[in-house]
C-alpha positions, 0 to 999 in steps of 0.5 A, spaced: 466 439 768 473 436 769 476 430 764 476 426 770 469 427 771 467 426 764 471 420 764 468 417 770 461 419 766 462 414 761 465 408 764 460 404 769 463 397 773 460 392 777 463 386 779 459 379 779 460 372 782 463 368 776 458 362 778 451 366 779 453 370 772 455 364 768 448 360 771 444 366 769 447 366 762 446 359 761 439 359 762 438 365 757 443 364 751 440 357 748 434 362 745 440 367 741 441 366 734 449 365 733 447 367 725 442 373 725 439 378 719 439 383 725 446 383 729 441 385 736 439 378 736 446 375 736 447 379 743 444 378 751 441 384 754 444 386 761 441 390 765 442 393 772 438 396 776 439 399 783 442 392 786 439 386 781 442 385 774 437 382 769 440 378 763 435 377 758 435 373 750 430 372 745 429 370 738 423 375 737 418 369 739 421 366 746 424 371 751 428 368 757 430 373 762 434 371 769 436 376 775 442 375 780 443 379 785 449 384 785 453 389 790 452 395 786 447 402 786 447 404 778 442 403 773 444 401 766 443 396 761 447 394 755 448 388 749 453 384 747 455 378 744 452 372 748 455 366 745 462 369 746 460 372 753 458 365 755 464 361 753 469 367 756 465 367 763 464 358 762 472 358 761 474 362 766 478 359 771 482 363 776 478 367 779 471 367 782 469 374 781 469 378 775 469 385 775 465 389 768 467 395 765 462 399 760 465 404 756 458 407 752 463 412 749 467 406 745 461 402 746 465 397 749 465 391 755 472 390 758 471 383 763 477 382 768 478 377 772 484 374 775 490 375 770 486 375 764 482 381 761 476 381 754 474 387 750 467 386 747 463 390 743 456 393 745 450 395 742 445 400 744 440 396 749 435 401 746 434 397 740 434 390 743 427 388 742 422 390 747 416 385 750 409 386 754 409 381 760 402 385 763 399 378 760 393 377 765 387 373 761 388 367 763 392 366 770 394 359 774 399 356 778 401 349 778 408 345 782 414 344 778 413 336 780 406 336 776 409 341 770 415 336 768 410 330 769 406 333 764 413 336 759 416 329 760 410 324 758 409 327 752 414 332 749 417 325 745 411 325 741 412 332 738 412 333 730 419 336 728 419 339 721 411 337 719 408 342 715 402 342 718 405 347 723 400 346 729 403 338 730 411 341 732 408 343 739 404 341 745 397 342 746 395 345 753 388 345 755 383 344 760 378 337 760 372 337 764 371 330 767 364 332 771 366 331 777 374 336 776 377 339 772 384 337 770 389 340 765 392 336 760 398 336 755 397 332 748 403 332 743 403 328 736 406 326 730 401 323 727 404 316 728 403 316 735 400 320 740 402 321 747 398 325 753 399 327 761 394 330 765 393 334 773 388 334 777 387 342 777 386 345 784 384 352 785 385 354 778 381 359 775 380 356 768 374 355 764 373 349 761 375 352 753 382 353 755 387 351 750 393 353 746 398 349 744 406 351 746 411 351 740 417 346 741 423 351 742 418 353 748 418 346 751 425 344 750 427 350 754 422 350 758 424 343 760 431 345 761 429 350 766 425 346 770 430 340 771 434 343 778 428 348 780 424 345 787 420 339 786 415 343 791 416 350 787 411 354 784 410 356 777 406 362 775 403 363 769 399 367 765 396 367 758 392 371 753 390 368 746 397 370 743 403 369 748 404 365 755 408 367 760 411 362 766 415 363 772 420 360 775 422 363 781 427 369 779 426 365 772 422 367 766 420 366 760 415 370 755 413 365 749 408 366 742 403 361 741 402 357 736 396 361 732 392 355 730 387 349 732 390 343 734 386 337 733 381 333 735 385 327 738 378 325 743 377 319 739 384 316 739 384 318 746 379 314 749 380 308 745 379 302 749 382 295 747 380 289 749 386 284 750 391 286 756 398 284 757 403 287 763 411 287 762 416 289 767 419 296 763 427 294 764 427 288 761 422 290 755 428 295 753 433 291 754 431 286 748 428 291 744 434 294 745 438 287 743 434 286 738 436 291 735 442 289 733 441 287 727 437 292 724 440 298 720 439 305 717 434 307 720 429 301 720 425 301 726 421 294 724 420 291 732 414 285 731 412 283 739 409 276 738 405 276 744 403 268 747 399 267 753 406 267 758 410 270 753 412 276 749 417 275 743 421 281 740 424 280 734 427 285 729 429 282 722 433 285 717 432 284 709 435 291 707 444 289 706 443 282 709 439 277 711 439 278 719 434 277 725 434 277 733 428 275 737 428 276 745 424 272 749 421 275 756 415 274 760 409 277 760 402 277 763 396 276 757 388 276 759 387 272 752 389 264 750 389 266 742 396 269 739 397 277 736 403 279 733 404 287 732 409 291 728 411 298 732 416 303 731 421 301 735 424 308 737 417 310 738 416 305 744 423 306 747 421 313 748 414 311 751 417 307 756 423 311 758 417 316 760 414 310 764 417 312 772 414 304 775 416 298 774 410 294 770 407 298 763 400 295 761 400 294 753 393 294 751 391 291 744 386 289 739 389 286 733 395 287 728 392 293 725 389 297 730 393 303 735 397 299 741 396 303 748 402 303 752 401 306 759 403 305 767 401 300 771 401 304 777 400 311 775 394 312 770 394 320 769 399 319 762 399 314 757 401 313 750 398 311 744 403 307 737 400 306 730 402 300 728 406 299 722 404 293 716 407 287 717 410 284 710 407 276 710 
C-alpha cells in the first residue's frame, strides 16, 4: 500500500452547511456534562452514514440524537468535545459551509472554514455509551400543539431539589372518564398542584398507564417542541423503565422516575363553592406593582375579595415598614368578604400559563386551596395552598 493510500485511509472529510450543523449541535449539547468523571460525556458523537449524519449526547439518563443530511458517501463516526464544538460552529462568521477533517490516526478533528482553521481532539466513538431504542410496551402518538399544552400548563409546578425524588418531575398517565379516555400531566411541589389533560384519540392505552417524566427531560423536551409544527406528530413509545419521543428527525430516549406518584385525586377534584372571574392582564399587573414593596424572597400577596372588587396588597415588615394595595374589578357570586394569602410567584406562574383573557379563581375560605383555572378552556387548571395570614 502506497503512503499516498495509507494517508488517505486515515483521514476522512465532509463538508457540512454551517446553520444545519450548528441547529442540529444546539438540540443535543444541553444535555452534555461540561465537568464529567467520564471525559466520553463531555463529548458528542458524530456519526456519519452513507449521506446522513447523526449527532447524539447523553448523560447516561437522556439521550438526544438529531440527523441532517450531508453530501457524502462514507460511513464513520467520532466524538469530541461538544461545548467547544458548539461555540467554534456558533461564532463562525465568514463562511456558510464548513468543511471536517478526521484523522483516526492522531485521533483528531480539523474544522475549516472560510479563513479560520480549529484542531480538537477525538475519542473512540466505541466507547461513547450505547442505548436500545427497540422501547414498544407501551406506543401513541399525539400532536405537538396538544403535548406543549400539556408541558406548558404544568411544568411550573415541578419540585426542584425535593428528596421525595418523585416530585422533581411530571406525572404522565391515562385517566378514564366513563365515557374517554384522556391523557393527563400532573406535576407538584407540595404547596401547588398543577395538571392539564387530552382527549386521547385512537390511542392504545390501557387505563393503568403512568410514569412520571424527570424534570431534566421535560425542560429539554420543552425547548425541542418550541419551533416544530403545531400539526406535527409526536411518536412516542415506552415500557416501565424508559420513554422514547419523536420529533420529526429529533429524538430523545430518557429513564423514568422509578417510583409511584401520589395519589393527588382528592386535590384534584376539590370543588369550592365561591367564584370570582378577573381579567389575566390586569391581575399581573397589580400583583406585579404590588410587588414593589416586598423584599428578599418574600412572596406574601393577600387577595381581599369584595363582591365588585378585588384588592392585592403586599406589606413588608422585614427592614421597613412598607405596603401596597392595588384595586381591580372582579365578578364574585358571593355578598360576604374573603381574604386570602397565596405565594405571589406561585400565582404569576398560574397565570402566564392561562392562554384567555379571564381566569376564574374558586375559593372556599382563608385556609383552604384557591383553584385557579381558564375561563374558556377547562382542560388545565391550578391548584395553590394558601399561606397563614398573621392578624
Amino acid at each position: 500500500m502506497s503512503l499516498k493510500s495509507k494517508f488517505q485511509e486515515e483521514e476522512r472529510t465532509i463538508q457540512i452547511e454551517r446553520d444545519s450543523f450548528l441547529n442540529a449541535l444546539a438540540k443535543t449539547k444541553s444535555v452534555v456534562e461540561k465537568r464529567s468523571s467520564m471525559p466520553i460525556l463531555e463529548h458528542v458523537r458524530i456519526s456519519v452514514q452513507g449521506d446522513t449524519l447523526s449527532v447524539t449526547s447523553t448523560d447516561m439518563d437522556i439521550t438526544i440524537v438529531d440527523s441532517i443530511t450531508i453530501d457524502t458517501h462514507h460511513d464513520f463516526e467520532f466524538t469530541t468535545v461538544a461545548h467547544i464544538l458548539y461555540e467554534i460552529v456558533r461564532r463562525i462568521y465568514d463562511s456558510s459551509t464548513l468543511k471536517l477533517v478526521l484523522n483516526q490516526t492522531k485521533n483528531t478533528l480539523t474544522i475549516t472554514a472560510g479563513r479560520s482553521q480549529f484542531l480538537l481532539p477525538t475519542l473512540d466513538a466505541s466507547d461513547f455509551p450505547s442505548f436500545d431504542c427497540n422501547i414498544n410496551q407501551f406506543q401513541f402518538e399525539i400532536g405537538a400543539s396538544l403535548l406543549k399544552f400539556l408541558l406548558v400548563h404544568t411544568r411550573h409546578a415541578m419540585s426542584l431539589a425535593d428528596i421525595r425524588y418523585y416530585l422533581n418531575g411530571i406525572y404522565l398517565h391515562t385517566v378514564d372518564t366513563g365515557s374517554d379516555r384522556i391523557l393527563r400531566m400532573v406535576a407538584t411541589d407540595t404547596h401547588r398542584l398543577a395538571g392539564a389533560e387530552v382527549l386521547l384519540k385512537d390511542a392504545k392505552l390501557p387505563s393503568d398507564f403512568g410514569l412520571i417524566l424527570p424534570r431534566k427531560t421535560v425542560n429539554e423536551l420543552a425547548k425541542l417542541l418550541e419551533d416544530v409544527e403545531e400539526d406535527l406528530a409526536i411518536s412516542i413509545a415506552a415500557d416501565n423503565n424508559r420513554i422514547l419521543f419523536k420529533i420529526g428527525r429529533v429524538m430523545i430516549v430518557s429513564k423514568v422516575i422509578d417510583a409511584k406518584f401520589p395519589d393527588y385525586t382528592r386535590s384534584y377534584m376539590i370543588t369550592n363553592d365561591k367564584k370570582f372571574v378577573v381579567n389575566v392582564q390586569n391581575m399581573k399587573r397589580a400583583i406585579d406593582l404590588v410587588s414593589v414593596v416586598s423584599e428578599g424572597k418574600s412572596r406574601e400577596l393577600v387577595l381581599t375579595i369584595d363582591k365588585n372588587r378585588i384588592v392585592v396588597s403586599v406589606t413588608n415588615n422585614v427592614s421597613i415598614i412598607g405596603y401596597a394595595k392595588q384595586e381591580i374589578e372582579v365578578e364574585f357570586s358571593c355578598d360576604e368578604q374573603l381574604e386570602i394569602m397565596v405565594n405571589s410567584r406561585y400565582l404569576l406562574e398560574c397565570l402566564n400559563g392561562i392562554d384567555g383573557t379571564r381566569a376564574e379563581f374558586l375559593i372556599s375560605d382563608s385556609l383552604s386551596p384557591l383553584v385557579v383555572q381558564d375561563c374558556d378552556d377547562n382542560r388545565c387548571k391550578d391548584i395553590l395552598m394558601p399561606m397563614r395570614l398573621q392578624r
